[in-house]
C-alpha positions as CSV (number, residue, x, y, z in Angstrom):
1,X,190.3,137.3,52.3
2,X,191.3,134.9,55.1
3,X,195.0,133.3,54.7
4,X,193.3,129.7,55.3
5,X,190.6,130.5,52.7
6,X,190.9,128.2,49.4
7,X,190.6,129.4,46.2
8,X,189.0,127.4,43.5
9,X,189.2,129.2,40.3
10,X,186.7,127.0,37.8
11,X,187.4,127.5,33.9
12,X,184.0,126.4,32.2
13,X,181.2,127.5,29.5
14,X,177.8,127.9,30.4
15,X,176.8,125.4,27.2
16,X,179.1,122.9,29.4
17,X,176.3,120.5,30.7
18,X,179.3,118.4,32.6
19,X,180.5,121.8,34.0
20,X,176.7,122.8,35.8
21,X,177.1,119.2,36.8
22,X,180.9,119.8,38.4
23,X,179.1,123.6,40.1
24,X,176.9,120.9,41.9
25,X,179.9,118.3,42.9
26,X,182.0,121.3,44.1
27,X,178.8,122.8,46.2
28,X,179.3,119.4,47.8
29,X,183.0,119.0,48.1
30,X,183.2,122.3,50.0
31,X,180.3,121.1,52.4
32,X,182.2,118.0,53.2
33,X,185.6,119.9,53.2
34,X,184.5,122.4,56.0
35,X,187.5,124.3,54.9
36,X,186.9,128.3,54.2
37,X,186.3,128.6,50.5
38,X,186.4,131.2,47.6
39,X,185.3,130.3,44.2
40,X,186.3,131.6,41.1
41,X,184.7,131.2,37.6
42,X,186.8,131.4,34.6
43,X,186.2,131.8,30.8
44,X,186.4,129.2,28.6
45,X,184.9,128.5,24.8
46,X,184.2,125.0,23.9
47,X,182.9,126.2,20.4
48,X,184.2,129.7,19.4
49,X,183.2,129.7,15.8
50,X,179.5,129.5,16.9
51,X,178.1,132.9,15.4
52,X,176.7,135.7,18.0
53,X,173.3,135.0,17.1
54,X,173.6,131.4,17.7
55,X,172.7,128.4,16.2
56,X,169.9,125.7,15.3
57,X,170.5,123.3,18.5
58,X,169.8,119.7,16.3
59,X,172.4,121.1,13.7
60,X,174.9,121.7,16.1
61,X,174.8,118.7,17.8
62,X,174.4,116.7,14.6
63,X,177.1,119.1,13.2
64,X,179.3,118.0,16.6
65,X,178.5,114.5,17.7
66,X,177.8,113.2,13.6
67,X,174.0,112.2,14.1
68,X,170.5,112.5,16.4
69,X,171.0,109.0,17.4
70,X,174.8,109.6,18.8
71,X,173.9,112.5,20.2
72,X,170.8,111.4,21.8
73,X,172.9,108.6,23.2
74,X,175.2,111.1,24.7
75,X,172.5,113.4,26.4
76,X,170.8,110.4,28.0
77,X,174.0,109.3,29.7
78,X,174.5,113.2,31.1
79,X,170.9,113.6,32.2
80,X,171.7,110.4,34.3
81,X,174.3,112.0,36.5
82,X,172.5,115.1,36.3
83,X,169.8,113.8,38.5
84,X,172.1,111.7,40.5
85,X,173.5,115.5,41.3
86,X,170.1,117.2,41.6
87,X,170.0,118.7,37.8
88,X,166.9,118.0,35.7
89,X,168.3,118.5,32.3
90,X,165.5,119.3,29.4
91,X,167.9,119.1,26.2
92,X,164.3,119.4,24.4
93,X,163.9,123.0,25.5
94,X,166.8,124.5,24.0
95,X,166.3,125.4,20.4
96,X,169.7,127.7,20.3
97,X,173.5,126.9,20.9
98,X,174.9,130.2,21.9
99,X,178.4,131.8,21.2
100,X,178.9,132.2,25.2
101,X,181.5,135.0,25.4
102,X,178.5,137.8,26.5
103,X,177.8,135.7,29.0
104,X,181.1,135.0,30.2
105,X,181.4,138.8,30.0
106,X,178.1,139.0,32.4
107,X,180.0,136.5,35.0
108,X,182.8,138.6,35.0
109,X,180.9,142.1,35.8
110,X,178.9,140.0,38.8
111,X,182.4,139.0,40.2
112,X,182.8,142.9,41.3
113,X,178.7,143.0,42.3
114,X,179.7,139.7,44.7
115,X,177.2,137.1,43.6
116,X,179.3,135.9,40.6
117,X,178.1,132.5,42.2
118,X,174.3,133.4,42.0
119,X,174.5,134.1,38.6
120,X,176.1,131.3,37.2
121,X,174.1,129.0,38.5
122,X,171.2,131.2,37.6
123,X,172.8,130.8,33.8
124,X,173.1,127.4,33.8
125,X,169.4,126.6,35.1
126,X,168.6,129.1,32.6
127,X,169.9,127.4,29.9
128,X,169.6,123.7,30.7
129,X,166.3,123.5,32.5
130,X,164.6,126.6,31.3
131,X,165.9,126.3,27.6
132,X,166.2,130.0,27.4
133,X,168.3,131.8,24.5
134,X,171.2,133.3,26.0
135,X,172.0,135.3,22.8
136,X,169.4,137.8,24.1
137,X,170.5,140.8,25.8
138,X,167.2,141.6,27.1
139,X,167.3,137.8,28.4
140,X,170.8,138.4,30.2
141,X,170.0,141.9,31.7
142,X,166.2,140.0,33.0
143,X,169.0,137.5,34.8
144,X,171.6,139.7,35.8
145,X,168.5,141.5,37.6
146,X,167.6,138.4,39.4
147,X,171.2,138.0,40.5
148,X,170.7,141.5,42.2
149,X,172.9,143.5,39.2
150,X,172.0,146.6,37.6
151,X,169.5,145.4,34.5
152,X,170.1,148.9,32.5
153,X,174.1,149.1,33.4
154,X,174.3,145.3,31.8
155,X,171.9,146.1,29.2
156,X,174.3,149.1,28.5
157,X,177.7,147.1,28.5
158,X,176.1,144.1,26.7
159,X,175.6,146.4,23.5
160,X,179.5,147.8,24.0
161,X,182.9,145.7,23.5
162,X,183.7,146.9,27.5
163,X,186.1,143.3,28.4
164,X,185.3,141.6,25.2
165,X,189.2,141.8,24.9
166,X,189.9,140.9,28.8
167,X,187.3,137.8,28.5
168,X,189.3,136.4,25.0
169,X,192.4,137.1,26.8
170,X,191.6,134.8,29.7
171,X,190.4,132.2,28.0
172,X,193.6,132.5,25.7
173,X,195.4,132.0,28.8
174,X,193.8,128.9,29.7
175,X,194.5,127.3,26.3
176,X,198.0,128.5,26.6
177,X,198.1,126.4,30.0
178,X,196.6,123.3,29.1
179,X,193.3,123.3,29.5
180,X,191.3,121.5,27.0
181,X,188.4,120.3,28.5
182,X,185.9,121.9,31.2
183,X,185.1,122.0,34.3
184,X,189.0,122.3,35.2
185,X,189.6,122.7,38.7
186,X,192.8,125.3,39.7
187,X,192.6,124.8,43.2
188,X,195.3,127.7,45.3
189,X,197.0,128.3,42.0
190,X,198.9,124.9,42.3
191,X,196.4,121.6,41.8
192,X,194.3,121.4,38.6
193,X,192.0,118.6,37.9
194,X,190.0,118.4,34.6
195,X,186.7,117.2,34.6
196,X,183.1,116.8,36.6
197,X,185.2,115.3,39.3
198,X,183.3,113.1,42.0
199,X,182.8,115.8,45.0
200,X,184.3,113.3,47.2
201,X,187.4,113.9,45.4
202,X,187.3,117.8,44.7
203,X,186.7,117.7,48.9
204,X,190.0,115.9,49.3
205,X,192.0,118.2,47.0
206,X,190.3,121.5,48.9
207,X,191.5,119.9,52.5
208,X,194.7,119.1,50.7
209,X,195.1,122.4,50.1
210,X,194.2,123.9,53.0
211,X,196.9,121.8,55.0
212,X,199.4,122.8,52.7
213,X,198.3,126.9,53.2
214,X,198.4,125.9,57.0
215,X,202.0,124.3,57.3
216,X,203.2,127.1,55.1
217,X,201.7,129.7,57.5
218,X,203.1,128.2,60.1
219,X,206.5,127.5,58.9
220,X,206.8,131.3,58.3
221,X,205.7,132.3,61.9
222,X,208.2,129.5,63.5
223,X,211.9,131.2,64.7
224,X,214.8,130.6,61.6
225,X,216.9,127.5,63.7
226,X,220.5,129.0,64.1
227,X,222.7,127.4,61.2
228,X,226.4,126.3,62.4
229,X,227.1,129.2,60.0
230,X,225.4,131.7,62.1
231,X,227.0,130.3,65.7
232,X,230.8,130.5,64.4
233,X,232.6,132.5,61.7
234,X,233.3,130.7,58.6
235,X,236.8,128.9,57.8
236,X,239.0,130.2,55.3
237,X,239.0,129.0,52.0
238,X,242.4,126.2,52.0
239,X,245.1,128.0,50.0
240,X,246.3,125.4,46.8
């Protein structure tokens, strides 16, 4: 990887509808950046306790948000800036609220495969526009295939515990850092920004960045001045 590249490591959960809208708003703040940069995508659980198999979507968000009506209120207000950022959101399709962690196993296995990208956003049209259960193994190995990743290899993992430990540790991690919301934004290890940030402003903290990596490349190339310690030999210490 180049030294000017910037890293954006993203911590989000697939059943995040403001993270697939931040995916979109960063898409855009690297256009407008024109920086080099590498993305990321971290693990993160906004609801842990849901069970593997899922559950009944109008419990959960009656369960969550108290009742149909506040909840309805809520998903109107997202589907607006999801079409302001090109997402057409159809909340009727989904009939399950997954427990996410295979699939943030899946995301970590396409990292290595190089379209960790690909499949996320495959994941979150999958799930938001499509409505499709994400419980399914079948369903994940069917998209992991799509992404260009071995169908029977994820099929195979999917049914094991390989990184179940790995994927809890890392979103452990996250917790133990501060996140408690998602999207967050870790941009080069040292600005984080929580939220579906305007792209405007994600752009502004990539070029940011990307200054900073600059002047510290360069600082390290430039000749160390010679201090007045260097030119002379130090006085003695005055005697009491």
């Amino acid at each position: 990887m180049d030294s000017e590249t910037v890293v954006v490591d993203v911590i989000s959960d697939i059943m995040c509808p403001w993270c697939f809208i931040g995916m979109k708003r960063l898409n855009e703040a690297r256009a407008a950046a024109q920086v080099p940069v590498m993305v990321r995508w971290r693990p993160f659980q906004l609801d842990p306790t849901l069970p593997r198999e899922g559950k009944d979507r109008s419990r959960y968000l009656t369960d969550k948000f108290g009742s149909e009506s506040r909840a309805q209120a809520i998903l109107d207000r997202i589907c607006e800036a999801g079409r302001e950022a090109g997402i057409a959101f159809a909340f009727d399709r989904i009939k399950l609220s997954p427990n996410t962690l295979d699939c943030h196993r899946l995301i970590r296995w396409s990292f290595h495969d190089n379209v960790q990208e690909r499949l996320v956003n495959a994941l979150f049209n999958a799930y938001f526009v499509e409505g499709v259960d994400l419980t399914d193994n079948a369903t994940l190995a069917a998209i992991a295939r799509g992404c260009g990743m071995d169908a029977a290899l994820v099929s195979h993992l999917l049914e094991t515990d390989t990184d179940m430990a790995e994927t809890r540790a890392e979103i452990e991690t996250a917790q133990q850092i501060g996140v408690t919301g998602v999207p967050c934004f870790i941009v080069n290890g040292q600005h984080a920004v929580m939220g579906a940030q305007r792209s405007q402003d994600l752009a502004a903290i990539i070029r940011k960045a990307a200054d900073e990596a600059r002047n510290e490349a360069r600082q390290a190339l430039d000749p160390v001045p010679e201090t007045d310690a260097e030119a002379s030999p130090p006085r003695q210490p005055a005697t009491v």
